[in-house]
N, C-alpha and C positions, 0 to 999 in steps of 0.2 A: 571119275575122280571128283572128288569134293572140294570147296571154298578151303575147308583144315587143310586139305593137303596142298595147295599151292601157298598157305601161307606159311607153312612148317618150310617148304622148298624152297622156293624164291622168294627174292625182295618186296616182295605185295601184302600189305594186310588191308583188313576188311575191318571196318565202324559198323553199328548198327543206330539206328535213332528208330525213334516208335512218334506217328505224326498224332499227336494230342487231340483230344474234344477242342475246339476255337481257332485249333493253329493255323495261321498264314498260310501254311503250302496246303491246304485242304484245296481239290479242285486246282490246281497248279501242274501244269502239265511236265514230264519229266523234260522235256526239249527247251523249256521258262524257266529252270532253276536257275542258271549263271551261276554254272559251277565254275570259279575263277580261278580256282586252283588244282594242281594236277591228279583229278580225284575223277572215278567215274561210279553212277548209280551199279550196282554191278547185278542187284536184280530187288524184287518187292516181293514181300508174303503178306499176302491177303487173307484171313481168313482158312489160315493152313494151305494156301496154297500158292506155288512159285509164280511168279507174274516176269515176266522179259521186259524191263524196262525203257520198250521202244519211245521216241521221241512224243507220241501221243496219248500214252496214258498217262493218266490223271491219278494223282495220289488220294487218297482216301483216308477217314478219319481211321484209326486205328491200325492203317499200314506201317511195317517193317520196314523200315528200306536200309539197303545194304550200301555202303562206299568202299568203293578200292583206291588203293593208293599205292606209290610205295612207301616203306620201312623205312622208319629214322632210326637210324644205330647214332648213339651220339659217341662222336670222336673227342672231344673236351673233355670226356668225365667227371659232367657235372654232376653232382652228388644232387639226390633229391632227402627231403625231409620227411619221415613218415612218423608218426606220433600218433597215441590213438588218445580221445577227448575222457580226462575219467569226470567221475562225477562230480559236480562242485566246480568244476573247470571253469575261469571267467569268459569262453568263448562257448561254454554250453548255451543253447538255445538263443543264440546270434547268427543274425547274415550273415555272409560272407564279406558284404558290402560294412554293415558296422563294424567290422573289424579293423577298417584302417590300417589294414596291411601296408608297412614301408612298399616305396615303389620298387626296390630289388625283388620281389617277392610275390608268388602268386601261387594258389592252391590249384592243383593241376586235376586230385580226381579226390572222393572222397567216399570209405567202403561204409557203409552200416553194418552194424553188428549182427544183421540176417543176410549177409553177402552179398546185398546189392550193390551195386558200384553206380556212383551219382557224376555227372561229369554239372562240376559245379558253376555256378551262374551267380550274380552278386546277391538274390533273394532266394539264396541256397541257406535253410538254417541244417546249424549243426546242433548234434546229438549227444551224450554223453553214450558211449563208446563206437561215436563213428573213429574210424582210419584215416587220418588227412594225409596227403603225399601232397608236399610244397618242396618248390622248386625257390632257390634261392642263390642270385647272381653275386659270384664274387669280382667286382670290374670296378672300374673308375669312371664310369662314363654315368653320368648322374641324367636322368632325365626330369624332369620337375614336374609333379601333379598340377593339372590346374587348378586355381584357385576358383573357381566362379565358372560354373556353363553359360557355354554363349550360344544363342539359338543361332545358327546357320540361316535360317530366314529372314531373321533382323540386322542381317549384317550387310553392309551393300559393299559392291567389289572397293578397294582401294580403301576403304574407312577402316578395315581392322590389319594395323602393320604386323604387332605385337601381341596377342591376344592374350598371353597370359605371363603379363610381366607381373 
């Protein structure tokens, strides 16, 4: 049986990420991720070929790697927002980060018009006919952006009560 078929069956789906030329987990053993969350490597392709992602190999520039998890069915039915960028668009050839998105609000994935799907990052620019799919909270619980980054190393215990009044 194949990865398709247990995720068509059961509650399990599978991510893939591709480990980049510079990336951090280059040389990083799969037993050193601190995977924190309920997700497991589920295997590595190498250069076409399957790798069993025991606790001692080491990922490599250009590796696959697969996560399993279970399946989020959302019971709320939160509507998501999907718009595609046309041209002239004031968010054409903007980060994601310039965009100053209200804090209800977050772009979740975002397609190119050659069917790539980009899982977006705040130096994610958009495209005149990407696919945006944003998610957008309808609640009352307000959280507040910070106003000013505070480096965590300049700050000593007990001296920041409030940080971002």
């Amino acid at each position: 049986k194949t990865f398709n078929y247990y995720a068509d069956k059961a509650e399990i789906g599978f991510l893939q990420t591709r480990i980049h030329k510079g990336s951090g987990l280059i040389g990083r053993k799969v037993k050193d991720l601190n995977l924190v969350f309920d997700f497991i490597v589920a295997k590595i392709e190498r250069a076409g070929q399957t790798i069993v992602p025991r606790g001692h190999i080491a990922l490599q520039e250009k590796d696959l790697v697969v996560l399993g998890g279970e399946v989020h069915f959302d019971q709320t039915g939160q509507d998501l927002i999907e718009f595609t960028i046309p041209p002239g668009h004031e968010w054409e050839n903007k980060t994601i980060i310039d965009l100053k998105l209200a804090a209800d609000r977050l772009i979740i994935m975002v397609q190119r018009a050659n069917s790539k799907i980009i899982v977006p990052v705040g130096d994610t620019v958009l495209l005149a006919g990407d696919k945006v799919i944003m998610i957008r909270i309808d609640h009352s619980i307000d959280f507040p952006r910070p106003e000013k980054t505070i480096d965590p190393q300049s700050v000593r215990v007990g001296e920041l009560d409030q940080p971002f009044e």
